[in-house]
C-alpha positions as CSV (number, residue, x, y, z in Angstrom):
1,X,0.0,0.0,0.0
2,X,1.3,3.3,-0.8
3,X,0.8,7.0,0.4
4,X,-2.4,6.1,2.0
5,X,-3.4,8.6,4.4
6,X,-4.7,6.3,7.5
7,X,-3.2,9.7,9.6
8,X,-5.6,12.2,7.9
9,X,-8.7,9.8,9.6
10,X,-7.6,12.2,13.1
11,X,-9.4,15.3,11.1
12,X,-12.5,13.0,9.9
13,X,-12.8,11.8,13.3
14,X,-12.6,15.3,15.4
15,X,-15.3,17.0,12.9
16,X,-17.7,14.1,12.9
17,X,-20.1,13.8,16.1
18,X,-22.2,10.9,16.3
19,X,-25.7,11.8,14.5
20,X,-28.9,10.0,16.0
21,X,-30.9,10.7,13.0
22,X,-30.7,12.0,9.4
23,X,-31.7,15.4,9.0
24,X,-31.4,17.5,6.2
25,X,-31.4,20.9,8.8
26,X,-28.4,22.9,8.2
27,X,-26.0,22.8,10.7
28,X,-25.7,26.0,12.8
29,X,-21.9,25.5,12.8
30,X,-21.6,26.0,8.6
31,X,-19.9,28.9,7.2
32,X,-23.0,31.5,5.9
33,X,-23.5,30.3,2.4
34,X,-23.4,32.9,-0.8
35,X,-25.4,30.0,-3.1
36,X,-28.4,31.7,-5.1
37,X,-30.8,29.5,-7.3
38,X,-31.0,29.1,-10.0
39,X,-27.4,29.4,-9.6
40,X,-25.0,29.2,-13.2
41,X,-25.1,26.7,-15.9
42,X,-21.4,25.6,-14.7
43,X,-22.9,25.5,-11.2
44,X,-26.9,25.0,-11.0
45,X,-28.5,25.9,-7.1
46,X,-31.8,24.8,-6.0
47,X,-33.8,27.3,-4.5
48,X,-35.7,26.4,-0.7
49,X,-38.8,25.4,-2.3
50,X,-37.0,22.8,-4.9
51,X,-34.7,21.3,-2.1
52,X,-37.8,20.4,0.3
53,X,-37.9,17.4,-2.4
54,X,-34.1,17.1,-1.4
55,X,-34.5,15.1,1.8
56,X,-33.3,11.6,2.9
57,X,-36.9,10.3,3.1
58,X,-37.5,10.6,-0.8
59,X,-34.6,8.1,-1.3
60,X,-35.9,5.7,1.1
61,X,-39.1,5.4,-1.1
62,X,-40.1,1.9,-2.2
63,X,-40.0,1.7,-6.2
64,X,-43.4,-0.1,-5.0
65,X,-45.9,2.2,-3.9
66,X,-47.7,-0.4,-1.7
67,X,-44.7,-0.9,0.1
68,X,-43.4,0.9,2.8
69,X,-40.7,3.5,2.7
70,X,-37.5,1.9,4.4
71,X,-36.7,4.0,8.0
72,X,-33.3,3.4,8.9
73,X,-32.8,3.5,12.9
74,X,-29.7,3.7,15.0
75,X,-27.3,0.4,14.4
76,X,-27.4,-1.3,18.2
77,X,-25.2,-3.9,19.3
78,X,-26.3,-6.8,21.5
79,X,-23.9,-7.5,24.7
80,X,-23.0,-11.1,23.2
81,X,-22.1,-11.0,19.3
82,X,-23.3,-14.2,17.4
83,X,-19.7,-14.7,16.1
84,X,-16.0,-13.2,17.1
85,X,-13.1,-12.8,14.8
86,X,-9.9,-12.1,16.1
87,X,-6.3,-13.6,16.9
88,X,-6.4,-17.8,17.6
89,X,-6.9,-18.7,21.2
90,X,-8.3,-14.6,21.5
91,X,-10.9,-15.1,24.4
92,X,-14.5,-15.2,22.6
93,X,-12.4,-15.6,19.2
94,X,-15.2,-18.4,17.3
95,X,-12.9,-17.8,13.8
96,X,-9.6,-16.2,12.7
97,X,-11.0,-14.8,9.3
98,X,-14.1,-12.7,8.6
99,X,-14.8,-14.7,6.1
100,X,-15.2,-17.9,7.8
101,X,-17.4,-16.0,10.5
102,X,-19.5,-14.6,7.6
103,X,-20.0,-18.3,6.0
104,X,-21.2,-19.5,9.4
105,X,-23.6,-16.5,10.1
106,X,-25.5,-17.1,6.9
107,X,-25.6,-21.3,7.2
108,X,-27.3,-21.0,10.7
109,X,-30.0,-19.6,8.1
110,X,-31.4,-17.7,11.0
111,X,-34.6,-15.4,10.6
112,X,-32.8,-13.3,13.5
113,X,-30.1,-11.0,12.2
114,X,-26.5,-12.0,13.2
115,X,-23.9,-10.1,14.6
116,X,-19.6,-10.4,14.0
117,X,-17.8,-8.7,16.3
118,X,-14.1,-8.1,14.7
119,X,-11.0,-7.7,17.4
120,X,-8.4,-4.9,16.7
121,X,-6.1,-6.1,13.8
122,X,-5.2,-6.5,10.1
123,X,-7.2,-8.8,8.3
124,X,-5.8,-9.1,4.6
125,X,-8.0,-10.6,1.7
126,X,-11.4,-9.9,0.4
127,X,-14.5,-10.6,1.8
128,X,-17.6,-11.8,0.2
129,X,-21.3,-11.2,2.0
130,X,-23.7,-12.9,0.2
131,X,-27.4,-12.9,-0.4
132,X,-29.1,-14.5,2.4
133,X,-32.7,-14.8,4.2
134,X,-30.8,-13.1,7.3
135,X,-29.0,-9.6,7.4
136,X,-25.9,-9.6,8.9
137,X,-23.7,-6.6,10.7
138,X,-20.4,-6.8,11.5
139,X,-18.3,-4.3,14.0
140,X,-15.2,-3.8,14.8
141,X,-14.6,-4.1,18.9
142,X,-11.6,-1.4,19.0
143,X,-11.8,2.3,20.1
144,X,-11.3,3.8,16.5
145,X,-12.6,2.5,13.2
146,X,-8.7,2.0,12.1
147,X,-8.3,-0.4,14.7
148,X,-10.0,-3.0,12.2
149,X,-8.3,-3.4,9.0
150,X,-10.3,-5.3,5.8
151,X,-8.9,-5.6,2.2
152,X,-5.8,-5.9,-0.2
153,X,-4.3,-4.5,-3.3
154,X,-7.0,-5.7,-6.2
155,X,-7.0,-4.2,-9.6
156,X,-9.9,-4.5,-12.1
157,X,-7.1,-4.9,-14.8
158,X,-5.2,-8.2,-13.7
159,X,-6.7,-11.4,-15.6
160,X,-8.7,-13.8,-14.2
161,X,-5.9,-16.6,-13.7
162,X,-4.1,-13.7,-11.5
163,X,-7.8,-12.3,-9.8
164,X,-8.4,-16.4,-8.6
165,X,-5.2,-16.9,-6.7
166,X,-5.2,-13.6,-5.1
167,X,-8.7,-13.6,-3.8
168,X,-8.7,-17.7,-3.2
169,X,-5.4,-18.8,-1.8
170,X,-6.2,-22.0,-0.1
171,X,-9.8,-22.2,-1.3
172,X,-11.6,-20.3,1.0
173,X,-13.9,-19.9,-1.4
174,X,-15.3,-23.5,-2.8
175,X,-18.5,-25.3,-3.7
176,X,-20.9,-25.8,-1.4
177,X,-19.8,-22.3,1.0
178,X,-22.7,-19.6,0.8
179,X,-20.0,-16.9,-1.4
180,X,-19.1,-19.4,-3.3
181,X,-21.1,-18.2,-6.5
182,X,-19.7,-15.0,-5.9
183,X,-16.7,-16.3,-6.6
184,X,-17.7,-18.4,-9.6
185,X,-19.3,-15.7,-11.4
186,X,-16.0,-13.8,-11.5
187,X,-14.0,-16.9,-12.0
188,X,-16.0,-17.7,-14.8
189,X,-15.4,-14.5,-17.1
190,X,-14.3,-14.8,-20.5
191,X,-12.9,-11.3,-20.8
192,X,-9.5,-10.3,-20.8
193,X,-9.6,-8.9,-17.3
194,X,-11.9,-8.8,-14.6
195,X,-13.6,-5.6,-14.6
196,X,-14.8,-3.1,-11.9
197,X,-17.5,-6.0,-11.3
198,X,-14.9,-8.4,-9.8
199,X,-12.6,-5.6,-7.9
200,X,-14.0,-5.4,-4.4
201,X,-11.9,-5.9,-1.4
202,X,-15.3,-6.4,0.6
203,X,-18.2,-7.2,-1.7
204,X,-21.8,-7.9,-0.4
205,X,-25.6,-8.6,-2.0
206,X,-26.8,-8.6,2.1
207,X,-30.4,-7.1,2.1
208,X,-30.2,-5.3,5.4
209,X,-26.1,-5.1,5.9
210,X,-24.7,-3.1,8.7
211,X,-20.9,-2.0,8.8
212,X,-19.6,0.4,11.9
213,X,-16.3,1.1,13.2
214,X,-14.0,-0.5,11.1
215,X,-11.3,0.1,7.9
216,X,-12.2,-1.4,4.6
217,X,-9.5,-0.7,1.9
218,X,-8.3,-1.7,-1.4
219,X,-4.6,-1.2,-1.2
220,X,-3.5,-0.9,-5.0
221,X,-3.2,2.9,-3.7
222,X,-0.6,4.3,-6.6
223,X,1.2,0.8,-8.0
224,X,-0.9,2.1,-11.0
225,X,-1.7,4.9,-13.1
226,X,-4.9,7.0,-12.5
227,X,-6.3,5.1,-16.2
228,X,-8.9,2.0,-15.5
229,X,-7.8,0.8,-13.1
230,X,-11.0,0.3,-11.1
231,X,-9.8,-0.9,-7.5
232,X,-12.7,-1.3,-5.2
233,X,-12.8,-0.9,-1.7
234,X,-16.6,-2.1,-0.7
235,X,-19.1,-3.1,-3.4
236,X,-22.9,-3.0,-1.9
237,X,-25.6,-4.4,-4.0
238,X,-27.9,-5.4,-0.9
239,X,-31.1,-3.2,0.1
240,X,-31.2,-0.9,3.5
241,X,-27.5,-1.5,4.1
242,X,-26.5,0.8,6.6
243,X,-22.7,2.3,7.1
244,X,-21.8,4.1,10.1
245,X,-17.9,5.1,11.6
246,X,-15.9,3.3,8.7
247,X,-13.2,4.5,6.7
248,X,-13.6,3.5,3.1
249,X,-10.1,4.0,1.5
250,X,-9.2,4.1,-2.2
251,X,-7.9,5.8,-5.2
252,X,-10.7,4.5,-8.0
253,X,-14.6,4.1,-7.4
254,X,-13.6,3.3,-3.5
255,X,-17.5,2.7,-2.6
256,X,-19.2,1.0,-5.4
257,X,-23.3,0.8,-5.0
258,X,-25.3,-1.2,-7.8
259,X,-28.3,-2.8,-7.9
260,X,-27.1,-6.1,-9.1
261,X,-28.8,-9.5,-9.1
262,X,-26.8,-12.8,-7.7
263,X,-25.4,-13.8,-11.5
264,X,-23.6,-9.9,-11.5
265,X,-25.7,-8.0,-13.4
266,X,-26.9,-4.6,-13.0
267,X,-30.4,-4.2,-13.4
268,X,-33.1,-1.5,-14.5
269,X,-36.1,-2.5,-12.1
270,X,-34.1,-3.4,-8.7
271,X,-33.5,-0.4,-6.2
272,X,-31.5,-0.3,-3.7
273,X,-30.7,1.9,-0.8
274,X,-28.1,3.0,1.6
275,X,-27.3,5.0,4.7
276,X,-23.6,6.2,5.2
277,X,-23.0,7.9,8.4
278,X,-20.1,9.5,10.4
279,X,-17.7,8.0,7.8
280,X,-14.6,8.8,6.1
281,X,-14.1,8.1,2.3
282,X,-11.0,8.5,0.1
283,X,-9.8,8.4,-3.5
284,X,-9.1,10.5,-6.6
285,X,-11.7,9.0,-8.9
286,X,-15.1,8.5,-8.7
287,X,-14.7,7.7,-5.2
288,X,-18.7,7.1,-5.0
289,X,-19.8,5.1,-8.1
290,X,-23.0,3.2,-9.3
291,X,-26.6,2.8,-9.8
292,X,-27.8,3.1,-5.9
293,X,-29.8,5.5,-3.9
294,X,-27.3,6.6,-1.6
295,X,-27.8,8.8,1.7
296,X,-24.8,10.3,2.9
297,X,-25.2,12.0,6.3
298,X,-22.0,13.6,8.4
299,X,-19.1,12.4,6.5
300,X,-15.8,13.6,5.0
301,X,-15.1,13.0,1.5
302,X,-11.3,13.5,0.1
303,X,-9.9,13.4,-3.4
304,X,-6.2,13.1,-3.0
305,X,-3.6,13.4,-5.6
306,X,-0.5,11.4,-5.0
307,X,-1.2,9.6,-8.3
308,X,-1.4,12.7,-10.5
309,X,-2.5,16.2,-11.1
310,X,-5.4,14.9,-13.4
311,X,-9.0,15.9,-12.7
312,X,-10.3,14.0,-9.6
313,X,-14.1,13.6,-9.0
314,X,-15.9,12.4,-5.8
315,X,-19.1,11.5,-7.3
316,X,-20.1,9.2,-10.6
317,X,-24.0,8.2,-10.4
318,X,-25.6,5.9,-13.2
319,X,-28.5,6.7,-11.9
320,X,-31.4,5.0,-14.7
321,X,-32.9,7.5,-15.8
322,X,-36.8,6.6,-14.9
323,X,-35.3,7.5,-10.7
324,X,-35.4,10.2,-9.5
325,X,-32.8,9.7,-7.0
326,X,-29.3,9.2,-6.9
327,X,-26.8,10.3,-4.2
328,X,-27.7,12.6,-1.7
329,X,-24.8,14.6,1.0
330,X,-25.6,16.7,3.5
331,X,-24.1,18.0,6.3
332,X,-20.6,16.5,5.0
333,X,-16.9,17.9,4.5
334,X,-15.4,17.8,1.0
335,X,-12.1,18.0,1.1
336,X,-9.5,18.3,-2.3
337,X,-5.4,18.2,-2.3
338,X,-4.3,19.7,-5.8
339,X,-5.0,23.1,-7.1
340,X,-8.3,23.3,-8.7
341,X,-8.6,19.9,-10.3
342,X,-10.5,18.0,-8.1
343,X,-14.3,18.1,-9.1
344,X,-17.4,17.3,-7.2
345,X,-18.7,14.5,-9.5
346,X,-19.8,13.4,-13.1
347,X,-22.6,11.1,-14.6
348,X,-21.7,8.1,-15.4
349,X,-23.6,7.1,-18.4
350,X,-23.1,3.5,-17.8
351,X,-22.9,1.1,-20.9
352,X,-23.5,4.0,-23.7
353,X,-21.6,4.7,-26.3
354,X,-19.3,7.8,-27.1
355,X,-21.8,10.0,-28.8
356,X,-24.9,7.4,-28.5
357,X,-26.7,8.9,-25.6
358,X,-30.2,9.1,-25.7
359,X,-32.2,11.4,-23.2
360,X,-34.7,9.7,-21.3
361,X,-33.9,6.4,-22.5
362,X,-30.0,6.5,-20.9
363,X,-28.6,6.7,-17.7
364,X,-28.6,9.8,-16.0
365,X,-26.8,10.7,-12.9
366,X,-28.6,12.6,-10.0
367,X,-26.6,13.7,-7.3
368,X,-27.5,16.4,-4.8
369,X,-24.9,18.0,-2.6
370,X,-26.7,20.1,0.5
371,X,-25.5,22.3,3.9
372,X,-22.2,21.1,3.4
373,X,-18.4,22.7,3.5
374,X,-16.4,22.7,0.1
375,X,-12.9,22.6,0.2
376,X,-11.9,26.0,-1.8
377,X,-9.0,23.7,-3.5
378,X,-11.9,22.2,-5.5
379,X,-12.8,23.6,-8.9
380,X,-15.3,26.2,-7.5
381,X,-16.3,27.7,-11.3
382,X,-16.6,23.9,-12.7
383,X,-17.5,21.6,-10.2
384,X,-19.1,19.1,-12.0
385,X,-17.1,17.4,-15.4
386,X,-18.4,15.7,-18.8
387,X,-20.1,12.2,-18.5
388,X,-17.9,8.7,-18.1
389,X,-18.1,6.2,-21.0
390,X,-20.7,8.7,-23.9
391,X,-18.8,11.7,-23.2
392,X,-22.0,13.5,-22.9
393,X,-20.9,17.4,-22.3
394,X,-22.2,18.9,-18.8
395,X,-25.1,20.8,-19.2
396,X,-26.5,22.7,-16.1
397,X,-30.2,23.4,-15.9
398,X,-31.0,26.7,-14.7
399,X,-34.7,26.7,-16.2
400,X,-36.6,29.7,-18.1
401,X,-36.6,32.2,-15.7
402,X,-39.0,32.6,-12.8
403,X,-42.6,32.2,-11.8
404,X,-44.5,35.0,-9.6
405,X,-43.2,34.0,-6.6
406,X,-39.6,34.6,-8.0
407,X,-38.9,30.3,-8.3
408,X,-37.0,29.4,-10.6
409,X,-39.3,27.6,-13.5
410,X,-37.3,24.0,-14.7
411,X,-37.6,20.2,-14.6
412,X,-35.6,19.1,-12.4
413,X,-35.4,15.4,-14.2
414,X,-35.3,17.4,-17.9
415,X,-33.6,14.5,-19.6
416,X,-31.7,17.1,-22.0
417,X,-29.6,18.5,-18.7
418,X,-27.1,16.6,-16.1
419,X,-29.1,16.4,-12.6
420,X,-26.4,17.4,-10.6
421,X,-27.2,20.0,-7.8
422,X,-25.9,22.2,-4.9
423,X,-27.9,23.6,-1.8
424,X,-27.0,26.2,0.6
425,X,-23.4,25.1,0.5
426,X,-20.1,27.1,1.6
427,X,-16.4,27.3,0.8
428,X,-13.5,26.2,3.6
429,X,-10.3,25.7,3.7
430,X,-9.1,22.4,2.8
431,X,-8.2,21.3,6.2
């Protein structure tokens, strides 16, 4: 691992108190902020009345309308874990992987979710969570979420031969274990490499997963250039997963959300949603990628630069473009190394063409970014860049003037314009 910044987790950590709930309230604490809607087509603002839509309820929405909306509450531990993980002969210890303790959690094919406690330590290789009947949460037992270290150096580029013995030394994965068709849909791939897909340090499909107080890391870090090299750090494709205190550390698409089905493929019908709390996430591209609906509440976001001076971005939705929702911050700290490079996000037009994209019929990322700080060292006139894979040019919406109560008159979802927006956001320094 290389020039990872497990020492810049003391700033995440002393501005991030514990939140109880998610609120979209601005924080007293912010800097005043100068935003206006409709704001400039570089830089679109929603105005008060067009953020109310803005809030962390509207992503928790069921994509059935029968169905109730999904209300994350606090993660609570129970006094006796169902499984420990920690050094051999550790007192408690059950298993010395997290894998193995994961395997076990979902064969006791309990109704009754299952809790893995993880003991201070390093814990290198990936780990695979994998659809089951019961949710599963895992914590780490030490004072700090860097007391708990998860992941290795994966890059989407090796070949397959090279991905199987580094993420299966001594068959930890095999037929008849509950990740084992994880493994074999990866394994199984006829491409030349391995693709983002396959790139996870940590990977789950849990419906209902719970992470707090640990590190999860892919440690490629800057062996490679800043090209494809997807490197994963967690890959979530489960429903109401919930992240709270966990450093998620990168350089490319370090938190990957889809809404992939078990045989790996990303889907147009399946939603799924996620809570990240009081959490630290680094990289220098696309550090937050994918098709979720993602809720971001309290965190600190960095794009760091020790690979190169290139443009960095913190957010790539592929949002389809029948949602509405994408990824929502508030409250949160975005922090930039470089000079003016670093950019707040992009769409991702996921699987279209250079020059082939069609509005209302592609992908098309929404993000919202709301009462939040913004590091000055970002690109404050540009914030948002061009769309990944069609090269679709960013174009801000800032409507056809305004109606007689001086709002701003625009579609918010007007296919022909990116949906990436700012609310009542202001400018810091970087640290």
């Amino acid at each position: 691992m290389k020039n990872f910044s497990i020492a810049r987790l003391g700033l995440a950590l002393a501005l991030g108190a514990t939140l109880t709930a998610c609120s979209s309230t601005p924080d007293d604490n912010l800097p005043p902020s100068d935003q206006q809607a409709p704001g400039s087509e570089n830089r679109p603002v929603l105005s008060a009345r067009e953020a109310e839509n803005f809030v962390p309820a509207r992503w928790f929405l069921s994509l059935n309308k029968e169905e109730a909306p999904w209300t994350p509450a606090d993660i609570t531990l129970p006094q006796q874990p169902d499984f420990v993980v920690g050094p051999a002969n550790g007192e408690g210890v059950t298993h010395t992987t997290l894998q193995a303790a994961v395997d076990a959690a979902i064969v006791k094919r309990s109704s009754r979710r299952q809790y893995i406690a993880v003991m201070p330590g390093e814990y290198p290789g990936t780990v695979y969570i994998p659809a089951a009947s019961n949710s599963v949460t895992i914590y780490g037992t030490g004072e700090t979420a860097d007391a708990v270290k998860i992941g290795l150096a994966l890059d989407s580029e090796i070949d397959v031969n090279t991905w199987r013995r580094t993420v299966n030394p001594g068959g930890k994965y095999m037929p008849g274990k509950p990740s084992w068709y994880m493994f074999d849909t990866c394994q199984r791939q006829r491409s030349a490499t391995v693709g983002i897909m396959c790139s996870a340090a940590v990977w789950s499909q849990n419906n209902g997963l719970q992470l707090q107080n640990l590190t999860i890391q892919n440690t490629l870090g800057d062996s490679v250039d800043a090209g494809d090299h997807h490197a994963v750090a967690l890959r979530s494709d489960g429903d109401n997963v919930q992240i709270n205190k966990v450093n998620l550390l990168g350089r490319q698409n370090t938190l990957f959300v889809t809404n992939s089905d078990i045989r790996n493929r990303m889907l147009d019908d399946r939603l799924t949603r996620t809570l990240v709390t009081n959490s630290y996430l680094e990289g220098d591209v696309d550090i937050v990628a994918g098709r979720g609906a993602v809720v971001f509440n309290n965190d600190t976001f960095r794009v760091v630069q020790t690979r190169t001076q290139r443009e960095g971005y913190v957010f790539a939705p592929a949002t389809p473009a029948a949602l509405s929702f994408g990824f929502l911050a508030e409250n949160s700290r975005f922090i930039a190394e470089g000079d003016g490079v670093a950019k707040l996000g992009r769409a991702w037009d996921l699987g279209v063409a250079e020059g082939s994209y069609s509005p209302g019929q592609s992908p098309n990322g929404q993000v919202v970014i709301r009462t939040s700080t913004i590091s000055k060292n970002f690109n404050q006139k540009q914030p948002w860049g061009d769309a990944l894979d069609s090269g679709r040019p960013y174009a801000g919406n800032i409507g056809n003037g305004t109606n007689d109560n001086n709002e701003p008159q625009r579609d918010l979802n007007d296919p022909a314009f990116n949906r990436l927006w700012e609310f009542h956001n202001s400018v810091q320094d970087s640290e």
